[in-house]
TIBAFI-45596 format. One record per atom (N, C-alpha, C): residue in one letter; y, x, z. Coordinates in steps of 0.001 Angstrom, whole numbers, plus 524288, in hexadecimal, padded with zeros to 5 digits. Each point is the difference from the previous one (the first is absolute). Last residue first. Example, Ala and Ser with C-alpha at 12.3 -4.5 7.8 and 13.67 -1.06 7.14 Angstrom:
2
S7F7368323281BA8
S804A6803348003C
S804427FCFE802DA
A7E9A8801227FFBA
A804A67FC8680000
A804B08038480000
// end
This chain:
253
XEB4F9A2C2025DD9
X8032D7FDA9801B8
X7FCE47FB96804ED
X7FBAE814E57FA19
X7FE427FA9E80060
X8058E7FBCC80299
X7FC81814F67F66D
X802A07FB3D80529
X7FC407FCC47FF04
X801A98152C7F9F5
X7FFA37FA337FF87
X800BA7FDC2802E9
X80AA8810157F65B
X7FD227FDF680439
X7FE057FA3D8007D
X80D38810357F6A7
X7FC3F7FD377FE93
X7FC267FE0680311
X815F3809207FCD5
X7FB367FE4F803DF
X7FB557FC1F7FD97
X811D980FB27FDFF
X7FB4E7FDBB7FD9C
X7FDBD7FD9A8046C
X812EE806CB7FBC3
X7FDA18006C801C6
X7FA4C7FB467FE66
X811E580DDF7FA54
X7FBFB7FCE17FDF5
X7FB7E7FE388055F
X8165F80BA57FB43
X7F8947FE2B804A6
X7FE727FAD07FE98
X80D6C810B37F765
X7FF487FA457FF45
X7FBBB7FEF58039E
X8120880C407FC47
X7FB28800AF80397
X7FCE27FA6F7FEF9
X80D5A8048E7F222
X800747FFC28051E
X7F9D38002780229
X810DA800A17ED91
X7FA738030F80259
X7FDB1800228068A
X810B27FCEE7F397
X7FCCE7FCAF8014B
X7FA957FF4D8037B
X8032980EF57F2B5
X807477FC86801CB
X7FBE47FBBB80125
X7F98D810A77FAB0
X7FF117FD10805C5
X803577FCA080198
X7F57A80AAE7EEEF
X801B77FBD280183
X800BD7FD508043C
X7FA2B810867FB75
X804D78008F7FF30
X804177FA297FF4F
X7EC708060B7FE7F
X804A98010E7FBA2
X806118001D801AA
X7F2DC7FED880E8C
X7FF208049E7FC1F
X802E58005D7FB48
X7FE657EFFF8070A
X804DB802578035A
X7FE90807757FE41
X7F4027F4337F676
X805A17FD3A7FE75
X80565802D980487
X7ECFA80185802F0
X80261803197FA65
X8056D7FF047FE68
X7F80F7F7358110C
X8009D805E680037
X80146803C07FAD2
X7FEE27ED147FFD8
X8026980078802B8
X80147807DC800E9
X7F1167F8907F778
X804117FF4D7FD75
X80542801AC801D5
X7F0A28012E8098C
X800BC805127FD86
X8049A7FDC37FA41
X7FB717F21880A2B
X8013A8060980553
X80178804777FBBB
X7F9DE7EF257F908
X8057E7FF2F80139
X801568068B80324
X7EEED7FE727FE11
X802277FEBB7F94F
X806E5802F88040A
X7F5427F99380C6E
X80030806D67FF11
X80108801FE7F996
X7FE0C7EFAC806D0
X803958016180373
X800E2805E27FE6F
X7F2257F56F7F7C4
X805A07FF107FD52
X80579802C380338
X7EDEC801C1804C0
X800BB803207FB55
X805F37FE3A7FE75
X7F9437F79B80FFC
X8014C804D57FF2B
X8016B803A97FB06
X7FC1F7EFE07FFA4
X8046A80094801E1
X800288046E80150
X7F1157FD967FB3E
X801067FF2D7FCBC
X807E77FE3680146
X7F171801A880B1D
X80116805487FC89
X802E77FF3C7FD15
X7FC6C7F23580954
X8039A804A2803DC
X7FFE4803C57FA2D
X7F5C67F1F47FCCE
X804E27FFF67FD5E
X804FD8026B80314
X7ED57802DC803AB
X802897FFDE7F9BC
X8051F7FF5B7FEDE
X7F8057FB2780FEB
X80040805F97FF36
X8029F802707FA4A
X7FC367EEAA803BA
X805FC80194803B9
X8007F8051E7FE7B
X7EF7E7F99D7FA30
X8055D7FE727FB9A
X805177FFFE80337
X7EFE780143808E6
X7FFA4804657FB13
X804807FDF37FCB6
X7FDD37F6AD80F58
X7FFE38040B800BE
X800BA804437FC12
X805307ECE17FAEA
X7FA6A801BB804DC
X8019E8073080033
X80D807EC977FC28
X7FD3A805327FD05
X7FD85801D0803BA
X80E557F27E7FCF9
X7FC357FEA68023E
X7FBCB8048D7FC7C
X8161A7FDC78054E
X7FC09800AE7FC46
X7FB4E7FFDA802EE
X8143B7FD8B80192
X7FB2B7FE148033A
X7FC40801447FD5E
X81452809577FFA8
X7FCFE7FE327FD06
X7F9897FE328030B
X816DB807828022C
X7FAA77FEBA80385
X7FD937FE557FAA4
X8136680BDE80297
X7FC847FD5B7FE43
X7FA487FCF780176
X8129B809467FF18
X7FDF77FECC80477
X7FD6A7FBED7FE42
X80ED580E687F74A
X7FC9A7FDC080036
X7FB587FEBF80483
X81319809F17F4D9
X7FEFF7FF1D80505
X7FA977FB128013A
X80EF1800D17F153
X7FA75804B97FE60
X7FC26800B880662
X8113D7F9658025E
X7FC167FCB17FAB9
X7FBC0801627FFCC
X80A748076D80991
X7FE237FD7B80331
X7FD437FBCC7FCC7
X8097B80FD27F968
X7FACC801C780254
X7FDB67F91E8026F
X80DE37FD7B7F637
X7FC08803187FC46
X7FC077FFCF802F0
X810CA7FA23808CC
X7FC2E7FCAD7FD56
X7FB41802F47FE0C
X807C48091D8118E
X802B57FC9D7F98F
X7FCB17FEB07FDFA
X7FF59808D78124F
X7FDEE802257F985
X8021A7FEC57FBE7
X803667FB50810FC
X8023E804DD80036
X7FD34801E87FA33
X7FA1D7F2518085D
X806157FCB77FD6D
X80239804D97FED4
X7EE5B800D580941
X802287FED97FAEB
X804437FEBE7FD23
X7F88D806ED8112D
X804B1801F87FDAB
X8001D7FE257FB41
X7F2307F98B80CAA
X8057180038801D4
X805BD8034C7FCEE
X7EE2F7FE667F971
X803547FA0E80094
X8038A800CC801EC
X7F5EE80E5F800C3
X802857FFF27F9E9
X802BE7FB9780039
X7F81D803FF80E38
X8043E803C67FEBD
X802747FE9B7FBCD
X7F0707F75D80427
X805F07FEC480421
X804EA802657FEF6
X7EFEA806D57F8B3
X801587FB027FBCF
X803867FED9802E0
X7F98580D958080F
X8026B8030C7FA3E
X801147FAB37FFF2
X7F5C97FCFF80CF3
X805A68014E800D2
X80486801937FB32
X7ED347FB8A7FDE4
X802BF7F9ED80304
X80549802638022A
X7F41F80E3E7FAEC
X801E47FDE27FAF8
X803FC7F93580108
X7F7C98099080E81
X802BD801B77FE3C
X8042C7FE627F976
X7F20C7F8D080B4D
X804E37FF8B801AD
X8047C802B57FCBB
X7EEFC800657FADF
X801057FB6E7FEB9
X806657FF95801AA
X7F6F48105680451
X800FF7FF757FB5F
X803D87F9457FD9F
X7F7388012E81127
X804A08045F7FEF2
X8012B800537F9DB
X7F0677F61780374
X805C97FD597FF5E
X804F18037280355
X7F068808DA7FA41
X7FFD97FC177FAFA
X8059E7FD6A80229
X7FA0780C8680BD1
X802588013D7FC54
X8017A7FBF07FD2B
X7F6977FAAB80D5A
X803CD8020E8021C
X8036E801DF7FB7F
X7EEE67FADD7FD9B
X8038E7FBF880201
X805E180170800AB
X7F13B80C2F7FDA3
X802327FDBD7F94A
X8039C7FB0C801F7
X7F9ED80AB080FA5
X8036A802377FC6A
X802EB7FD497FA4E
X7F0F27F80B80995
X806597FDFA802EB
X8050B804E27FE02
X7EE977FF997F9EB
X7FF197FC247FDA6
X8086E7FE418048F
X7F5678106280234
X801F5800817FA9A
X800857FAB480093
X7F94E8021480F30
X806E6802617FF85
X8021D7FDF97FA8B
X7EF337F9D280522
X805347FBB37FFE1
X803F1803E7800F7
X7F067802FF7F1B6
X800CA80186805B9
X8051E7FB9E802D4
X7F93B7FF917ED03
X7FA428012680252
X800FD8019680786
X80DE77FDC07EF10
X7FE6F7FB32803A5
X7FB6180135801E5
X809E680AC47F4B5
X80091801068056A
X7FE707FA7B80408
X7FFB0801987EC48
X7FDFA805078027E
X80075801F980642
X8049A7F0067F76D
X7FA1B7FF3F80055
X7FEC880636800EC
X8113B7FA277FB93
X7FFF37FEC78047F
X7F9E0801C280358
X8094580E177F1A2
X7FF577FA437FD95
X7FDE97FCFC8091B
X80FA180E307F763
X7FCE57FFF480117
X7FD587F9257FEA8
X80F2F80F607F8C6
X7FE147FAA67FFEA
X7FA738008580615
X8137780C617F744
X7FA467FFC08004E
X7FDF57FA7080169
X80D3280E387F373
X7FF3B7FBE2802A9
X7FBBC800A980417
X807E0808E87F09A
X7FBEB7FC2A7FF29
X7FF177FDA080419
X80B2480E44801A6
X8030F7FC987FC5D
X7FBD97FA147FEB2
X8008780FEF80EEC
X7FCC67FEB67FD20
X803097FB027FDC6
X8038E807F3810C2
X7FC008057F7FCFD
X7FF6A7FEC77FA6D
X8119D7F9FA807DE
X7FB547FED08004D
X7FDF7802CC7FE85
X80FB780968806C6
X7FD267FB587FD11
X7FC837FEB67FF70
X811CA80A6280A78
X7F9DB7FEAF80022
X800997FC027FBA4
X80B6A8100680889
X7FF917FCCA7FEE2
X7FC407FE0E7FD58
X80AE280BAA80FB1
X7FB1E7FE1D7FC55
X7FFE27FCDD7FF95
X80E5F80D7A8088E
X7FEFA7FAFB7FDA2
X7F9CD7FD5A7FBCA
X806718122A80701
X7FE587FAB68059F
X7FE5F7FBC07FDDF
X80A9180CB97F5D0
X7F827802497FEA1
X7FECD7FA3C80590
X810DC7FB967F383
X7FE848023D80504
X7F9CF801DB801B0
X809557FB197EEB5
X80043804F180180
X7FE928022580443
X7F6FA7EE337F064
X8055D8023B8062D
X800DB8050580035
X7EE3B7FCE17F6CA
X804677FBF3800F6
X8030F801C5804D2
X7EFE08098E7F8E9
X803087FFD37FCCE
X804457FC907FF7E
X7EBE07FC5A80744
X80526801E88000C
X8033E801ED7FC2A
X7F23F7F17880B17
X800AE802587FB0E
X803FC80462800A2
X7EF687F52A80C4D
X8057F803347FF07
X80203800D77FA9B
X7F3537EFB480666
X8015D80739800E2
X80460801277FCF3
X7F1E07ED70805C3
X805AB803167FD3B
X7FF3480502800B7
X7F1927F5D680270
X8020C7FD407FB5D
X8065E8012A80043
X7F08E805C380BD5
X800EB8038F7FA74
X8032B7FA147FAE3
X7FA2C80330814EC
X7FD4A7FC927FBF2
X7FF7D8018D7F9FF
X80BB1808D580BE9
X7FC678008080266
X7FB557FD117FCB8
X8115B7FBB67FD58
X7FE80807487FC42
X7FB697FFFA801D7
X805BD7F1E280A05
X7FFFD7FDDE7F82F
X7FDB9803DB7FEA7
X807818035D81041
X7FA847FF997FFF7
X7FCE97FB497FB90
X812D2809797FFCC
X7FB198038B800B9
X7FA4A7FDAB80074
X80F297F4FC7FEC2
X80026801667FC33
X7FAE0804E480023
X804D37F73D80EC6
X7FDD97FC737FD96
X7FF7C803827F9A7
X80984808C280B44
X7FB9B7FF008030A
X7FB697FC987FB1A
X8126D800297FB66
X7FD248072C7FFF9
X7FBEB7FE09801B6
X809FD7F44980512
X7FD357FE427FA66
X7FD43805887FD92
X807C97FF898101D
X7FBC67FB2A8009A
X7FDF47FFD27FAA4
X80ED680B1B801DC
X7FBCB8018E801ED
X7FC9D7FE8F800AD
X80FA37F85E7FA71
X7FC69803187FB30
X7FC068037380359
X805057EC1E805FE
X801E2806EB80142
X7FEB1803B87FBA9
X8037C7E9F27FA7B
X7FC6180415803EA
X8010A80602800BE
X804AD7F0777F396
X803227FF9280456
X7FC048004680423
X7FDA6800B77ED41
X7FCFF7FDC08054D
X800247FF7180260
X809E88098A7F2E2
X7FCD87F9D67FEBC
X7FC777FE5F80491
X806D880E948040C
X804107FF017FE52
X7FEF97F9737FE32
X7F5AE80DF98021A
X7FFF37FE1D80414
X802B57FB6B8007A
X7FB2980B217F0BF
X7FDD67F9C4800AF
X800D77FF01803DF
X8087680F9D7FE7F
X8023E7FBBC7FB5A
X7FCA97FB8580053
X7FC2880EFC8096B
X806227FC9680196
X8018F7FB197FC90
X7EFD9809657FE32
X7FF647FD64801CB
X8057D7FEF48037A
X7FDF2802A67EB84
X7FEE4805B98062B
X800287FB2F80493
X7FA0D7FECF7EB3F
X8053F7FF388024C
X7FE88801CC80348
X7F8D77FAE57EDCB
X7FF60803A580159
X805077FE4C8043D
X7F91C7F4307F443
X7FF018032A7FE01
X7FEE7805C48052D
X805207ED39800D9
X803A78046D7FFE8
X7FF7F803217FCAD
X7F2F47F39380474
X802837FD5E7FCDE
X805FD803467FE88
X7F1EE8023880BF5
X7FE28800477F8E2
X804477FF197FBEB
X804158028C81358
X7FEFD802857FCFF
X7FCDA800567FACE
X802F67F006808E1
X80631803118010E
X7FE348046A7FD3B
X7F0A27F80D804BA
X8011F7FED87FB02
X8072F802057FFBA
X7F7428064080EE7
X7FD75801A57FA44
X8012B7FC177FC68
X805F57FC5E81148
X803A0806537FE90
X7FC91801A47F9DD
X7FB507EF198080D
X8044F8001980008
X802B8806077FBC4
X7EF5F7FEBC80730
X8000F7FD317FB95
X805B8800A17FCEC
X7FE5F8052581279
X7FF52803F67FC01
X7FF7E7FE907F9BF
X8042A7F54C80F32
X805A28031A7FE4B
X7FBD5803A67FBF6
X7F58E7F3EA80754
X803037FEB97FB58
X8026F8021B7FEC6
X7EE528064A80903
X8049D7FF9F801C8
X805B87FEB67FAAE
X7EDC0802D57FC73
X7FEC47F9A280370
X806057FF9080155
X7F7F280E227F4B8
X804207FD707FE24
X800FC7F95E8038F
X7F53980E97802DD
X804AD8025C7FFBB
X805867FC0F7FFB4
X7EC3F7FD057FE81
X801F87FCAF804CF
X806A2804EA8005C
X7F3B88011E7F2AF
X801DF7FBAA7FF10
X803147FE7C805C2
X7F77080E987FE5A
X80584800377FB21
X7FFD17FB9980114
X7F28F801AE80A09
X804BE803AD80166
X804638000D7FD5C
X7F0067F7FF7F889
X802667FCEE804BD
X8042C8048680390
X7F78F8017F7ED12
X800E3802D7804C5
X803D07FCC3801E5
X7FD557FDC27EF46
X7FB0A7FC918010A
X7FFC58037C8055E
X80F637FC1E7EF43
X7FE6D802B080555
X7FA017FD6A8024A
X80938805D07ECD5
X7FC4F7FB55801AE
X7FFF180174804EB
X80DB7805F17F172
X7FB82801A8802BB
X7FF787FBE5804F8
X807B67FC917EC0E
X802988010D80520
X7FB3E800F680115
X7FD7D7FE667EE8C
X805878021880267
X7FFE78005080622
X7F1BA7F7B27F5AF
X80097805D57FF0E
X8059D8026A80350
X7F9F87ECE180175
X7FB428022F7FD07
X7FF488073C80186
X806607EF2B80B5A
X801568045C7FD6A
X7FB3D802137FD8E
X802AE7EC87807E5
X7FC90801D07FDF6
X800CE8066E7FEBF
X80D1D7F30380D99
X7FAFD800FD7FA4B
X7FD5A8033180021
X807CF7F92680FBA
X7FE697FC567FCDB
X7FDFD8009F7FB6C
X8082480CF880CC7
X7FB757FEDC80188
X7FDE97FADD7FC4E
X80DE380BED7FC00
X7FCA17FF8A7FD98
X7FB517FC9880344
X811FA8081980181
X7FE967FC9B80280
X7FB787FC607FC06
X8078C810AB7F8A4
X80138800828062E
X7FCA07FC7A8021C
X803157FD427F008
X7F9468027F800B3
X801A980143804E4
X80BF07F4837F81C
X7FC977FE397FE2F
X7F9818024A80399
X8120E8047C80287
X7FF997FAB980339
X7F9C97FE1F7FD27
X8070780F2B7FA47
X7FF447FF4C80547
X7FD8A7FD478025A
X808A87FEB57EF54
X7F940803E180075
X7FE2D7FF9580387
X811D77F9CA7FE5E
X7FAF67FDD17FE29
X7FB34801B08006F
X80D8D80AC2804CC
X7FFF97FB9080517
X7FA5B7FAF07FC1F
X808E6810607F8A6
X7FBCA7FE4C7FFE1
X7FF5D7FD24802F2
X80F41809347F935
X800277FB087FFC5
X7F9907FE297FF89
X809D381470807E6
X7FE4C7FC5A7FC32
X7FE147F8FE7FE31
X8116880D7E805E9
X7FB8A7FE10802D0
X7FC7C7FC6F7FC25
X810A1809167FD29
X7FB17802DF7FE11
X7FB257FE7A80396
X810C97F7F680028
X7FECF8007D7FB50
X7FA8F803437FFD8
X804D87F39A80F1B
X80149806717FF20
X7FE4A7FE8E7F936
X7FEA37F4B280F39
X802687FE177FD09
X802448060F7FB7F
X7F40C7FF0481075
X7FDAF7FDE87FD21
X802FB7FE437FB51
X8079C80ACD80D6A
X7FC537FFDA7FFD3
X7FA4D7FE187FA6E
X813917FD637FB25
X7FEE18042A8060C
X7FADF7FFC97FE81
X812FA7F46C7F7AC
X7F9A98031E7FEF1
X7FD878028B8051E
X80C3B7EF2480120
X80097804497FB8E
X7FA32802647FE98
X8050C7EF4880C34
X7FFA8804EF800A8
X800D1804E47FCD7
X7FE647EDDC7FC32
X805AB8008380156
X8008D8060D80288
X7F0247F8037F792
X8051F803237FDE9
X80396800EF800C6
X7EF407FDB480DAE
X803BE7FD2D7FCBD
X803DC801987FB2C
X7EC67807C28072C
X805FF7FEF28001A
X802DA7FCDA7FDA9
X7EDFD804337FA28
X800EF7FF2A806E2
X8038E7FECA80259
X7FCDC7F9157EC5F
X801D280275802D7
X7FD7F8007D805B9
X7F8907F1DD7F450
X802E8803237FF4B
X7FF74804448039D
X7F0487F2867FACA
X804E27FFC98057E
X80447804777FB09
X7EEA27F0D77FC8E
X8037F804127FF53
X8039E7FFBE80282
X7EDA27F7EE8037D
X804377FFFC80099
X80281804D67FD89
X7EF157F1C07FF88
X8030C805977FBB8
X8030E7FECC80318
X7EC747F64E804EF
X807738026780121
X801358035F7FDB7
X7ED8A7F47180067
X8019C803F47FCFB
X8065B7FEB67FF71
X7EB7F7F60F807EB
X8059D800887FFD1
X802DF805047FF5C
X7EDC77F1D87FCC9
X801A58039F801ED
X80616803957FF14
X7EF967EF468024E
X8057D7FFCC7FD13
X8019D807B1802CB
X7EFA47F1538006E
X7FFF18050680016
X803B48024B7FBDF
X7FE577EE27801EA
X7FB3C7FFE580310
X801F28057E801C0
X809317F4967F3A5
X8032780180803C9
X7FB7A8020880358
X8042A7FD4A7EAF9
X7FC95800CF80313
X801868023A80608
X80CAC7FEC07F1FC
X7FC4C7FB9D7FF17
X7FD2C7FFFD80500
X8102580CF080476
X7FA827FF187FAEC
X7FD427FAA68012A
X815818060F802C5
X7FB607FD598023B
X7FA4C7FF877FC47
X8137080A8C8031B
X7FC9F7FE137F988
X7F9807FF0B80405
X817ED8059A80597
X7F9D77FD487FF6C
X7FC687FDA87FD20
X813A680B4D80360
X7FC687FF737FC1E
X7FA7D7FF19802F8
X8151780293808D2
X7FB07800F57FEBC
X7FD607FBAE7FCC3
X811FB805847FA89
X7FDB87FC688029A
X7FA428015D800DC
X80DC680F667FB39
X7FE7F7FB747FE43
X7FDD17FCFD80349
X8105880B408039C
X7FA578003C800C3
X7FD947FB287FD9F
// end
C-alpha cells in the first residue's frame, strides 16, 4: 500500500478535503470463487460505489434520484444496505446465498429482501436454478441511485433519515476497507501495489467541488465501461471486483 499522500494548499482560511480509497475483493482468495467470486458475476462494485451511494454527488443522467422519504428510510436498516450492494455486485443470487455473507437466517433476509421489492430497488428475476421455491433476486436497476441532503432537510424525520443512511453507508464502506486490510497479505504484491489511500487539502468554494465531483465521476465511469468491454472481450485473467470510494467535504481546521 502506498504511503498516504498530503498536499497542503498555500492558503489555509477555506481548505477542503478529498479521500480515494481503492479496495479489492469481498473475499479473500483464499476462498476460491462463490457468491461474489463467480465468473459470471459482474465486476460493477465500481459503479456502485459511485451512484448507489450518491448522497455527495451531483448525478446527472444514470442513477435515479430519490426525493420520497419512504425510499429513503428503506434503506435506514444496515443489513439491507448490506444485502443491496452484495447484490449489485453478484449480479443475481437467492437469498440463501446472501444469507450466507451475513451470517443471517435466509428468512430474515427474504424479509429484508421483499421490503427493498416494495420500494422497488430489487425484484425478481428468472430463469436461474431448477428449484421453482427457490427465488432469485436483483437489483431493479444497473444505474444506481443517489439522493441529494437539501431534499430532505425541510423536516427533522427527513433530516435524521439522511443521518442515519449517509453513515450506514459510511459504516459500511469502513467495513469493506477492514476487510480488505485484514486480508491483504492474501493478495500479493501486484494487487497491493496497485491498492491506494489517498488525501489531498484543497482550498475551493462550492462551485468548483461540484466540478470537480463531476469530473471524477466521468473518469470513474471512463474506467467502468472500460472495465466492462474488456471482460465482454473475453479479458478476465486478473479481473476483480474493484471499490472506489469518494469523499468531498469542507472543514475548517
Amino acid at each position: 500500500m502506498p504511503a498516504l499522500c498530503l498536499r497542503r494548499p498555500q492558503r489555509q482560511h477555506s481548505a477542503l478535503y478529498q479521500q480515494f480509497v481503492l479496495l479489492s475483493r469481498f473475499k479473500s482468495p483464499a476462498h476460491g470463487t462463490g457468491l461474489l467470486g463467480s465468473p459470471s458475476s459482474e465486476a460493477v462494485i465500481a459503479k456502485f460505489s459511485l451512484h448507489t451511494y450518491g448522497e455527495c454527488m451531483r448525478p446527472k443522467h444514470e442513477p435515479e434520484q430519490i426525493t420520497d422519504l419512504s425510499r429513503l428510510r428503506a434503506f435506514m436498516n444496515p443489513l439491507r444496505m448490506q444485502l443491496y450492494r452484495l447484490l449489485y455486485a453478484a449480479g443475481t443470487a437467492t437469498a440463501s446465498q446472501l444469507a450466507e455473507h451475513v451470517d443471517e437466517t435466509p428468512s430474515l433476509v427474504s424479509y429484508h429482501l421483499r421490503k427493498l421489492a416494495e420500494h422497488g430497488f430489487v425484484t425478481q428475476t428468472s430463469g436461474r436454478g431448477t428449484d421453482g421455491r427457490e427465488r432469485w433476486w436483483q437489483v431493479a436497476s444497473e444505474k444506481g441511485w443517489g439522493f441529494r441532503d437539501s431534499d430532505f432537510a425541510d423536516t427533522p424525520e427527513g433530516a435524521a433519515a439522511v443521518g442515519a443512511v449517509t453513515r450506514g453507508i459510511f459504516d459500511t464502506r469502513v467495513a469493506q476497507y477492514r476487510t480488505y486490510l485484514d486480508q491483504k497479505s492474501a493478495w500479493g504484491k501486484a494487487w497491493t501495489d496497485a491498492s491506494f489511500s489517498s488525501e489531498w487539502l484543497l482550498d475551493l468554494t462550492p462551485a468548483e467541488l461540484a466540478e470537480m465531483s463531476d469530473e471524477l465521476e466521468a473518469l470513474a465511469r471512463r474506467w467502468r465501461e472500460r472495465g466492462k468491454a474488456a471482460k465482454a472481450a473475453g479479458d478476465t485473467e486478473d479481473r476483480e471486483h474493484v471499490s472506489v470510494h469518494l469523499y468531498g467535504f469542507p472543514f475548517r481546521p
